[in-house]
KETI-737141 format. One line per 2 residues: number of its first residue (from 1); their letters; for each residue x, y, z of C-alpha. Coordinates in steps of 0.001 Angstrom, whole numbers. Last residue first. Layout:
! residues N
NUM) A) X,Y,Z; ...
***
This chain:
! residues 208
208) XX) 111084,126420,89441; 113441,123596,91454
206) XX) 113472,120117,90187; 111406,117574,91044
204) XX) 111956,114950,93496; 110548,111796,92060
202) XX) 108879,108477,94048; 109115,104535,93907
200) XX) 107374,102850,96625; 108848,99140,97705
198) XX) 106907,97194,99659; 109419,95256,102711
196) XX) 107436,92296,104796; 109539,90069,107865
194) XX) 108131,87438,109840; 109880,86904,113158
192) XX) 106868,85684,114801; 106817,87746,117869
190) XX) 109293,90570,117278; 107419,90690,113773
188) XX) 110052,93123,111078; 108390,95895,109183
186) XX) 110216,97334,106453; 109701,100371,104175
184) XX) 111464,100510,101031; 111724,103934,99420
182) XX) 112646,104348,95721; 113774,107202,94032
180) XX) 113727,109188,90158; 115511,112774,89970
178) XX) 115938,116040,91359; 118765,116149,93827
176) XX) 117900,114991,98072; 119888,117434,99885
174) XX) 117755,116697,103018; 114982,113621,103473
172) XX) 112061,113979,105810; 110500,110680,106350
170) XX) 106827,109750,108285; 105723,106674,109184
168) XX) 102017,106336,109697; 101164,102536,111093
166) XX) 98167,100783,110713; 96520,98325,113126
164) XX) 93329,96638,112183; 93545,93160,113366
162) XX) 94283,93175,116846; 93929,90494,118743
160) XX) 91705,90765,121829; 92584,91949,125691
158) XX) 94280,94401,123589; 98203,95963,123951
156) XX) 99686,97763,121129; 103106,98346,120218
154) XX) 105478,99720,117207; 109161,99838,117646
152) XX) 111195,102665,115833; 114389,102648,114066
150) XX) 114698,98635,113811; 116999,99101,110715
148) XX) 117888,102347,108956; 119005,102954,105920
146) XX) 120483,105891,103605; 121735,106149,100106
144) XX) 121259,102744,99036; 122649,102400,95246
142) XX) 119814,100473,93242; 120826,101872,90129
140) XX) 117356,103939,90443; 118355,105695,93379
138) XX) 117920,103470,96861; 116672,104666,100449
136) XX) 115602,101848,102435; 113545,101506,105958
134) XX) 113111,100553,109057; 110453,99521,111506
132) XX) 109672,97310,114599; 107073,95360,115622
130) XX) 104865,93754,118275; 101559,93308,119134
128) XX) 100199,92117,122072; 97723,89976,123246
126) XX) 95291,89776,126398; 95610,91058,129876
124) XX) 98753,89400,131506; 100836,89606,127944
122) XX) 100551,86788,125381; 102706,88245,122316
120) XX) 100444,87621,119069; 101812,87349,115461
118) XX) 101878,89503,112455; 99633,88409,109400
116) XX) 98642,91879,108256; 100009,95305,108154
114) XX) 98560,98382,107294; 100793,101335,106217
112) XX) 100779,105038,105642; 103712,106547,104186
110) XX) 104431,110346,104595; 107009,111987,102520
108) XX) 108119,115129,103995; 109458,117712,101784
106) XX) 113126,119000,101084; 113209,118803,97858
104) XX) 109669,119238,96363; 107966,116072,95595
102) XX) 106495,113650,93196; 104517,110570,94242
100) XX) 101052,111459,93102; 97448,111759,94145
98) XX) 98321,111164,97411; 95758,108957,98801
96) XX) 94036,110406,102138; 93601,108770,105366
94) XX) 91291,106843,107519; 91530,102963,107246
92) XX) 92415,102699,110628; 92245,106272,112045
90) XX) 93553,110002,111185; 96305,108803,108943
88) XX) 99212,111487,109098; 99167,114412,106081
86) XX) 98733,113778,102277; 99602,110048,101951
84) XX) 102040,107642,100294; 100613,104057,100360
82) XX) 101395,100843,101785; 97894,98779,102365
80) XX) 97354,95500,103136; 100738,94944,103413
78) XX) 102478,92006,104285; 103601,88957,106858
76) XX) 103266,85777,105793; 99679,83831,106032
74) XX) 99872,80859,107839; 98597,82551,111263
72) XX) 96289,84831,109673; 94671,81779,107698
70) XX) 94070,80297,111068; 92655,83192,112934
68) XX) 90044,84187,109540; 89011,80349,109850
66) XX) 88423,80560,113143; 86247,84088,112835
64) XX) 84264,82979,110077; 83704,79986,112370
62) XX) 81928,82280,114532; 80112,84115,112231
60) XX) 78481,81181,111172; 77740,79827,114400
58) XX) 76185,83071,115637; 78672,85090,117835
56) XX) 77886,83802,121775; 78278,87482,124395
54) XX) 81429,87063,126574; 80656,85792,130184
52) XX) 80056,88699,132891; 81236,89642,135838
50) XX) 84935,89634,135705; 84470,91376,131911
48) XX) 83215,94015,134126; 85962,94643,136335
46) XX) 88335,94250,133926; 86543,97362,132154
44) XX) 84935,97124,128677; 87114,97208,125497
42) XX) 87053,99462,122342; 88618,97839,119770
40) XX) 92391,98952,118713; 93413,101452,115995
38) XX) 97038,101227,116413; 98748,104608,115387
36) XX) 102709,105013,114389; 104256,108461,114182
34) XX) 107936,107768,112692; 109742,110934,112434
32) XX) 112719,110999,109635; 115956,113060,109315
30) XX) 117506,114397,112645; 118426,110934,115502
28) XX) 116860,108221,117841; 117719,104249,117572
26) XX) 115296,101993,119258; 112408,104751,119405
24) XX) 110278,103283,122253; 106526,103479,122252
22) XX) 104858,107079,123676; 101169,105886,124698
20) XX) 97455,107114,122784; 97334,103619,121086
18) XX) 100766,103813,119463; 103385,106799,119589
16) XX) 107073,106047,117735; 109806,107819,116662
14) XX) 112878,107203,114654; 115216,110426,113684
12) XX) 117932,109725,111230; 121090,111306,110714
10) XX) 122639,113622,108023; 120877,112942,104453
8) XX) 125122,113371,103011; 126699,111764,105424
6) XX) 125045,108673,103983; 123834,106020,107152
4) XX) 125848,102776,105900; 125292,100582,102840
2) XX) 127411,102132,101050; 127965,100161,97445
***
C-alpha cells in the first residue's frame, strides 16, 4: 500500500485564512486549497473592557455556561458538522448542503466542517485556538491514493473561547477515474492533542 503523495494527483496545495488574517500553510503545493473561517464574537475595545466590569449572566444561564465548559473539556474532539457543500461557507452555520456527493472529474469538492471539544491556548488577550488539517484519499479497497498531514494550520484569537468555529477546506483532485471514493478529513488540537477524522464517501462519474 502507498502511503506517500501519488504521482499520479501531482502535489498538494494547503492554505489557510481565519478571522479576516492569512494563517500559515505548513506544507504548500498544486492540488487542494484550504480556506478556513472562524466565526468569532464580536468584542469591545481593550480600552473599554479596562473600564468596565463584565455584565452578571442570570444564575441559570450562568451555570449553563459551566457546565457547557466542563463537558467541552471531557468531550473528545469531533464534528459537529462535516459536510460536502456547494461553494465556501459564508459564516458559522452558513452554508449550503450538497444535495449529493457525485462529481465531474476534475471538480472541486468543498467540505465544510465544525469542530467541537478543542482546547484553549492562553495568549496575552484571551484564548486561542489551535489546529491543523490533513486529509485521506482512499478507493473503496481502502488503498490511499494521496495524503497529507498538518497541510494547513487553523487560528483564531478571542478575549473569549470560541465555540463556533468552522472550517471550509477545499480539494481539487486531477486524473481522478470514474468510480466510488472516500475522503477523510483530519483535524489534529495543537493544544490538547485530540485528534477527530469523519470519513465522506463520494463518486466521480463518468464522462457524457
Amino acid at each position: 500500500m502507498n502511503r506517500g503523495k501519488s504521482g499520479r494527483f501531482g502535489k498538494f496545495v494547503g492554505e489557510a485564512v481565519t478571522m479576516g488574517e492569512r494563517a500559515r500553510a505548513a506544507h504548500p503545493a498544486p492540488l487542494a486549497r484550504a480556506l478556513a473561517l472562524a466565526a468569532g464574537l464580536a468584542l469591545l475595545p481593550a480600552a473599554s473592557l479596562a473600564q468596565q466590569a463584565p455584565p452578571a449572566l442570570p444564575e441559570g444561564l450562568a451555570g449553563a455556561y459551566q457546565a457547557l465548559d466542563a463537558a467541552w473539556q471531557q468531550a473528545p474532539l469531533s464534528f459537529a458538522a462535516l459536510a460536502f457543500s456547494d461553494g465556501p461557507a459564508s459564516g458559522y452555520g452558513r452554508y449550503t448542503p450538497r444535495k449529493d456527493a457525485v462529481f465531474a472529474a476534475g471538480d472541486t469538492l468543498t467540505v465544510y466542517a465544525e469542530p467541537v471539544g478543542f482546547g484553549y491556548d492562553a495568549t496575552g488577550e484571551g484564548y486561542g485556538v489551535r489546529l491543523t488539517a490533513g486529509f485521506e484519499l482512499l478507493n473503496t479497497s481502502g488503498q490511499v491514493l494521496a495524503e497529507q498531514t498538518g497541510f494547513a494550520d487553523l487560528r483564531a484569537d478571542s478575549r473569549n473561547k470560541l465555540r463556533e468555529f468552522h472550517a471550509t477546506l477545499s480539494f481539487a483532485f486531477e486524473g481522478l477515474r470514474p468510480g466510488d471514493y472516500r475522503l477523510v478529513t483530519t483535524l489534529t488540537d495543537t493544544v490538547s492533542g485530540k485528534t477527530a477524522s469523519g470519513e465522506l464517501p463520494f463518486s466521480i462519474r463518468a464522462a457524457e
